[in-house]
DRENNUNU-744898 format. One record per residue: residue in one letter; x, y, z of N, C-alpha, C in turn. Coordinates in steps of 0.05 Angstrom, whole numbers, plus 5000, padded with zeros to 4 digits. Layout:
N
AXYZXYZXYZ...
***
This chain:
290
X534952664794533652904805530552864804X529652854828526952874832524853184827X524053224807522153474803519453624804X518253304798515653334801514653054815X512853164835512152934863508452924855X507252714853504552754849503952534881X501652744894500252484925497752454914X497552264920494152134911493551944935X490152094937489351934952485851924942X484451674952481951634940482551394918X484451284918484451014898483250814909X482850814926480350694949478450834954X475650844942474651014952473750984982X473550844998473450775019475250785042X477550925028480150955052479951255055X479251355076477651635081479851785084X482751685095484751865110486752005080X486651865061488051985035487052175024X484452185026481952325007481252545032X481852565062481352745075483852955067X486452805067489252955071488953055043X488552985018488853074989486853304996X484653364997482753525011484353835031X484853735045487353865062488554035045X491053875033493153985018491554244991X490054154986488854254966488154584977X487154565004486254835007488555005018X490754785029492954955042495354875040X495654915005498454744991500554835002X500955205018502855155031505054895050X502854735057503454535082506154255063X505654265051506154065031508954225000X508654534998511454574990514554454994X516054484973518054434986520354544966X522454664968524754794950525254664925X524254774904525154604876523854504868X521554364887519454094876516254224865X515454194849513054174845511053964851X509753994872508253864887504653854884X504153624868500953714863498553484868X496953444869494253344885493153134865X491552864866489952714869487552574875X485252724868483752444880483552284858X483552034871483851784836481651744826X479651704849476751554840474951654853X473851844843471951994847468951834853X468151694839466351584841465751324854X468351224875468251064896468351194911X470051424915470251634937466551774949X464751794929463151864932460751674940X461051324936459351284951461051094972X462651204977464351065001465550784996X466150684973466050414970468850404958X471050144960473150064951473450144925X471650074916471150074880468450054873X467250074845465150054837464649774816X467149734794466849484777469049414792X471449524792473849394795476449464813X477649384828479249564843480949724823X480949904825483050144804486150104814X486250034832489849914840490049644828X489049494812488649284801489149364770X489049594762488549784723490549814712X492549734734495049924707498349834696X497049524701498549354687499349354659X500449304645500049384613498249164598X497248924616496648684604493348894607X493048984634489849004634489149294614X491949464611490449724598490149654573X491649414557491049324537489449294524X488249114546485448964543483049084535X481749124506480049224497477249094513X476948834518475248784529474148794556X475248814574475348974597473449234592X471449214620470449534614469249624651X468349854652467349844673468250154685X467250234706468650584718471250544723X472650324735475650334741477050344720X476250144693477850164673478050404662X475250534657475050844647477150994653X476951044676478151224703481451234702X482450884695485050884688486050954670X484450924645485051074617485451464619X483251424638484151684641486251824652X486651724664488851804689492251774665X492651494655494051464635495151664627X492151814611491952054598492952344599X492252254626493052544647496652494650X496352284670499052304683501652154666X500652054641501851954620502851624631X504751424612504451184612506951204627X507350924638509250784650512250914638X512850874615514450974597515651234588X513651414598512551704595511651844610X511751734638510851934662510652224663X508752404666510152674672510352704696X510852524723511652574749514252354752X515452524770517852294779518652064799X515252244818515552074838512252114844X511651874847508251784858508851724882X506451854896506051794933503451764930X502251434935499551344944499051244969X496651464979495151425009494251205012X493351025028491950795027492050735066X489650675072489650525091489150235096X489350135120488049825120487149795145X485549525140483649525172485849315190X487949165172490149005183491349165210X493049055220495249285244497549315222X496749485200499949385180501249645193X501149825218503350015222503250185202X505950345202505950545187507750325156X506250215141507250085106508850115098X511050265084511350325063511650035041X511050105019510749905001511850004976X513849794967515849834938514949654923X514549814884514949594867516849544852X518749714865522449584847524349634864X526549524865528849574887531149754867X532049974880533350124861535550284885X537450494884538350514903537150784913X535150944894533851154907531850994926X530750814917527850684928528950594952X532250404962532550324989533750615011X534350774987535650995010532851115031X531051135008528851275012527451065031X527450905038526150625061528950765080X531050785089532450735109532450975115X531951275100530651485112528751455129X526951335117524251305130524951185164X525950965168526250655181528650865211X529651015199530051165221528551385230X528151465220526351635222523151685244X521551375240519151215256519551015260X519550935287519350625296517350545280X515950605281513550465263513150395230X515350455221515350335195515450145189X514849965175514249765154514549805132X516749595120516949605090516749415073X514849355064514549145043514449115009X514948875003515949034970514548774952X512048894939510848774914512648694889X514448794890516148774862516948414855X516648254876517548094866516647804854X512347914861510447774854509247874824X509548114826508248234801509848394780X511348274754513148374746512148584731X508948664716507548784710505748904720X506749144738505449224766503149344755X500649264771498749424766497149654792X499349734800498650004823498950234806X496950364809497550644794499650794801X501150834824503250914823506550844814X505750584800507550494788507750644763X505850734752506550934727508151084717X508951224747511951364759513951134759X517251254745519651094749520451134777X519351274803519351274831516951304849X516151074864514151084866513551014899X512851004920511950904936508750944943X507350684971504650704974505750765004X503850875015503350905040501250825049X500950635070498850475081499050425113X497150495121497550605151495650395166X495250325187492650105192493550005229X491649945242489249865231487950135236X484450185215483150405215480250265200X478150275212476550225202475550345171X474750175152473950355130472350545128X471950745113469850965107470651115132X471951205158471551325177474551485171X474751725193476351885196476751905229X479351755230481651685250483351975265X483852065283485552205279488252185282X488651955288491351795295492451745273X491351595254491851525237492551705205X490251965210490852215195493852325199X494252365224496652515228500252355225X499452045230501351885228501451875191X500251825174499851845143501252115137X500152365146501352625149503852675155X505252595175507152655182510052365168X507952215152510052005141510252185105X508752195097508552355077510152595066X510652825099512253005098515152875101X515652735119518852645122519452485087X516852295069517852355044518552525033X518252795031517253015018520653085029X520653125056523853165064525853055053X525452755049527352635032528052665008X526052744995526452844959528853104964X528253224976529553524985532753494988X532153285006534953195010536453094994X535152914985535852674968537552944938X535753124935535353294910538453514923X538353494937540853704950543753594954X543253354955545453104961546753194997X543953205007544253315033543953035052X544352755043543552555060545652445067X545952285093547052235109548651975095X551652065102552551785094553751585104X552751535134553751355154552251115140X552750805140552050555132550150535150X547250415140545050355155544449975145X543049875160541449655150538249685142X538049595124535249685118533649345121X531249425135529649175130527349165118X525848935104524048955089522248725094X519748715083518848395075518848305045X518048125034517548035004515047845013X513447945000510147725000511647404981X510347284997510447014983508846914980X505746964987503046784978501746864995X498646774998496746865015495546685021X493646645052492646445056489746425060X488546255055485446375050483946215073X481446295072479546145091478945925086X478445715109477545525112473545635099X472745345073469945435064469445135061X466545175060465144825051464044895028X462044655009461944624991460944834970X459645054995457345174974459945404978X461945544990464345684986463445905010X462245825024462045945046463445935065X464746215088467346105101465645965123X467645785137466545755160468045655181X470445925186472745935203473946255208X473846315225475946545224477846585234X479546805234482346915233482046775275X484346595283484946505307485346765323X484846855348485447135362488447145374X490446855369492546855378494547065350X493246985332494447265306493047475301X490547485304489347745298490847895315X491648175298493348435304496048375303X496448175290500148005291501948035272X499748335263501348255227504648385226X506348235208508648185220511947985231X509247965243510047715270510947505265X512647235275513346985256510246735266X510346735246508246525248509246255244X509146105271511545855266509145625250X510245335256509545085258507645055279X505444975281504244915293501845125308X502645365296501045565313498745515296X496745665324493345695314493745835294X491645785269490546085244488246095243X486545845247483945935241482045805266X479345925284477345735300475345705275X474845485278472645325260469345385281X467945355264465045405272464445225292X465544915282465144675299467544705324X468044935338470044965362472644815351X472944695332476244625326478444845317X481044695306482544935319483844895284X485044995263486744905242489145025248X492044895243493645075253495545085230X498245195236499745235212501144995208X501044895172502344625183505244715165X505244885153508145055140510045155154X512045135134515145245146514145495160X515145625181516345815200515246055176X514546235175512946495153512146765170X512746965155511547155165509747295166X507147415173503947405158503547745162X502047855143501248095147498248165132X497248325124493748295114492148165131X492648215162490647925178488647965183X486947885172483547885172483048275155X484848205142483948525122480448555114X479348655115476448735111477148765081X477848925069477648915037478848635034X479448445039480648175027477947935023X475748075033474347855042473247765015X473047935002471247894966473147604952X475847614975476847354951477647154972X476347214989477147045022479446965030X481047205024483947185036484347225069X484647065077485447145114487747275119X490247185097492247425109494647285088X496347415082499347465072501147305082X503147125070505547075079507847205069X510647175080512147365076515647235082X517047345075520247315084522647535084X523147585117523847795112527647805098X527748035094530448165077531648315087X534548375093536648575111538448585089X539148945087540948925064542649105085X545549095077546949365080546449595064X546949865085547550035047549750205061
***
């Protein structure tokens, strides 16, 4: 039984559409009720939110691993911020919410996201809700790179992110507001359901991705790039990226192409990836029955 639902948005401070909608909800919580549930607000990071920026020392979706909250040595506004939040919303172990919903956009074409960090049978019902629900869903699942998740909504024993894209950073979309919006509420529907044992029990297939590695930019000696994302994948994220296809145009007009097994790529030419010069995600996708 799902009881208490916490949405957070502003864990980016730079992803404007979480921190507009938390904003929103806040003045007109009616919109966001729902029978039974106690439903309550987030902003994560106040002080990226305020000067528009991803983060200030550290990405705060990066904090809440148990290796990093550990870490006495570690310091900085994200780490602060996570201790706090800890504090607030209690530990991995000890949650006082049952289910975390994190806003997030990307400048990728990642569609409408959803993103899992454990496979459980609320977590796939709750994807094949979704998956009928919007053609536009996307589901991808971190759980199987990071066994010590450090997304703040992992804190919660139910958790999903919502990541919507493409959307330039710091700006407010209206496309993209209302597609976040209206994915958010059909969650919010599902708890309801889910909590009523009001869901549908015809057999669905659910599909997913699993990240398998990332691929980075072509750089020379001094670590400067000096290649970008090929325009035959930019906006492809998704898509199969075979043998032989273009990934990167080189400065000197050459071409680098894929010389790997058949892969699926998503993060393509992400704007927040550039600090570690990632060009984009690989992937393999997954079909389950349920």
């Amino acid at each position: 039984m799902i009881k208490k639902i916490l949405l957070v948005g502003g864990t980016h401070g730079n992803e404007s559409t979480g921190v507009f909608l938390i904003n929103k909800w806040q003045r007109f919580p009616h919109l966001i009720q729902r029978e039974g549930l106690q439903i309550d607000t987030l902003l994560a990071n106040p002080a990226a939110i305020k000067a528009n920026r991803r983060y200030i020392d550290k990405d705060l979706n990066r904090c809440f691993s148990n290796a990093v909250l550990k870490d006495e040595s570690l310091q900085g506004v994200e780490l602060e911020r996570a201790h706090e939040l800890v504090g607030q919303l209690g530990s991995k172990d000890n949650c006082r919410y049952d289910l975390i919903i994190d806003l997030h956009t990307s400048t990728a074409n990642m569609k409408v996201n959803l993103v899992l960090t454990k496979h459980d049978d609320f977590h796939h019902q709750m994807m094949s809700y979704m998956q009928q629900r919007r053609d536009d869903v996307v589901v991808t699942s971190e759980a199987e790179m990071i066994p010590d998740h450090h997304f703040l909504c992992s804190l919660s024993p139910h958790n999903v992110i919502v990541e919507v894209g493409p959307v330039a950073q710091g700006t407010l979309h209206h496309q993209t507001i209302e597609r976040t919006e209206q994915t958010t509420l059909y969650l919010l529907d599902f708890v309801e359901a889910y909590n009523q044992q009001q869901l549908s029990s015809e057999s669905h297939q659910l599909e997913w991705f699993e990240y398998t590695g990332k691929v980075k930019y072509p750089v020379n000696a001094d670590g400067q790039i000096i290649g970008c994302v090929h325009q035959s994948i930019q906006g492809k994220d998704f898509s199969l990226l075979r043998t032989g296809d273009p990934i990167f145009i080189m400065q000197d007009g050459s071409v680098i192409t894929h010389q790997g097994e058949p892969t699926y790529i998503s993060f393509v030419n992400e704007a927040a990836y550039y600090d570690q010069q990632i060009a984009f995600c690989t992937l393999q996708k997954k079909l389950k029955d349920l």
